[in-house]
C-alpha positions in Angstrom: 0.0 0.0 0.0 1.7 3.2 -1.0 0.6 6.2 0.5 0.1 10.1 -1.5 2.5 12.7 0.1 -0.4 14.6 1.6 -1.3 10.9 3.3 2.0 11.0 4.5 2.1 14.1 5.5 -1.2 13.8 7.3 0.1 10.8 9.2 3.1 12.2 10.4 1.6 15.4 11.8 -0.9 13.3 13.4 1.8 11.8 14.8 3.6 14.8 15.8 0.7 16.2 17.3 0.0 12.8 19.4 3.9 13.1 20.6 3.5 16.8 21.7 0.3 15.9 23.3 2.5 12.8 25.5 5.6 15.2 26.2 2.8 17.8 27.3 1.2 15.5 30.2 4.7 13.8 31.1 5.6 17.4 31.7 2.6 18.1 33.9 3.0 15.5 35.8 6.8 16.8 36.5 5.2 20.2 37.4 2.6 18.7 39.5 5.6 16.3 41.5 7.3 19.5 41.5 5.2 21.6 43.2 4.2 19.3 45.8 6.9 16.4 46.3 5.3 15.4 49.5 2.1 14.4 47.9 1.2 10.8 47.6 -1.8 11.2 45.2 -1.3 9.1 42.1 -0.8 10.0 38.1 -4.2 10.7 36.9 -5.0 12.6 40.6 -2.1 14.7 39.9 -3.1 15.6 36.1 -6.6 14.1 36.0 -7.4 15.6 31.7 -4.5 13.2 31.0 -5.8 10.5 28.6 -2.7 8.0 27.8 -1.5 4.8 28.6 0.6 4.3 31.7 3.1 2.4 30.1 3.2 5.4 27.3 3.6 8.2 29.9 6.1 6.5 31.9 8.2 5.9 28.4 7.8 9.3 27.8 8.4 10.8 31.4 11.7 8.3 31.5 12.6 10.5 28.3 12.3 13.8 29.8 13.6 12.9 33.1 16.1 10.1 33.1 13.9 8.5 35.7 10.7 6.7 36.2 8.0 8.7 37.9 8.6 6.5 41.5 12.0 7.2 41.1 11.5 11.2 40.2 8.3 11.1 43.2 10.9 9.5 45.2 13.7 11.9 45.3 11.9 15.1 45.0 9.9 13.7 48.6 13.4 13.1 49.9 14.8 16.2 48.8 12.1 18.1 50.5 12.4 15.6 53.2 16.2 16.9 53.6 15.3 20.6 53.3 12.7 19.9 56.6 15.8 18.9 58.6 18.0 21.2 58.0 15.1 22.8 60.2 16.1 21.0 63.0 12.7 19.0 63.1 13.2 15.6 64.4 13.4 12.6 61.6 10.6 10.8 63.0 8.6 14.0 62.5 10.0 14.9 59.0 9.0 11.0 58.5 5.4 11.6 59.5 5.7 15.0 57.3 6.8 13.1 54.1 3.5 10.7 54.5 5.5 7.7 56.3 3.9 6.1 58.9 7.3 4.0 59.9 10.3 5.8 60.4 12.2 3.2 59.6 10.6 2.8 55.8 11.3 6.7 55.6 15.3 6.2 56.8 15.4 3.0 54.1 14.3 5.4 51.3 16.5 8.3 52.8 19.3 6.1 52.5 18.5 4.9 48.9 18.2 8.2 47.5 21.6 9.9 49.2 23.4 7.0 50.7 23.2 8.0 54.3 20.8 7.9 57.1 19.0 11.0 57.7 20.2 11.2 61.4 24.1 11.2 59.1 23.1 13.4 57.3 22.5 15.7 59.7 25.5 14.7 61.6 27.5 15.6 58.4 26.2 18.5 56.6 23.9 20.1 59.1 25.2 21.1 63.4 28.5 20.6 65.2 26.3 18.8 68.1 23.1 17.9 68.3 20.2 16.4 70.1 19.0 13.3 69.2 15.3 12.2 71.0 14.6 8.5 71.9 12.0 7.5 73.1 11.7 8.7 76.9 14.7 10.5 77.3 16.6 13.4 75.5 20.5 13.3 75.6 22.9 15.8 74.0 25.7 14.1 71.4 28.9 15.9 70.8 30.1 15.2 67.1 
């Protein structure tokens, strides 16, 4: 089947119009992870007039990005998760902030994203000594 040149024409701008329409909604969803990273609503929450394919947009968003959408949702939570402790709020708190309901699933992620604990983290970037809360009791640590 051979196709005219305006047949050809017509398919490829439909199909330059479908690809715009993809990079358009993988880009809103990166706008909408980037304006609230701590959000755990899903895809089609986030950007609800978005009518593709999952598999589709996460091709496309890998494109864009370099990541997967849990991968990009993952780091920007943990970015924002790092910029609450340099606050000096506690990590369980920043834990319950970032929509964690175990600290310790919140410190496995942490640790994923930028190879240290939180609590590290803080040791290494953040105070000279701090105070670390357990459970009970409240004792000064001199780093």
């Amino acid at each position: 089947m051979q196709f005219s040149n305006y047949q050809t024409l017509s398919i490829m701008t439909r199909k330059s119009a479908q690809t715009n329409i993809i990079f358009d909604a993988a880009s809103t969803i990166r706008n909408a992870i980037d304006a609230n990273p701590l959000s755990r609503k899903n895809i089609h929450v986030l950007a609800p007039d978005i009518h593709i394919g999952r598999n589709q947009l996460q091709r496309t968003f890998k494109e864009i990005t370099g990541k997967t959408v849990k991968h990009y949702r993952l780091l920007k939570r943990m970015e924002a998760a790092r910029d609450i402790l340099m606050t000096g709020v506690s990590v369980k708190q920043v834990a319950s902030k970032c929509g964690y309901k175990k600290q310790n699933n919140f410190t496995r992620d942490y640790k994923h994203v930028f190879n240290m604990t939180p609590l590290d983290w803080v040791r290494q970037h953040y105070a000279k000594d701090i105070t670390v809360i357990q459970i009970g009791t409240v004792k000064k640590v001199q780093l």
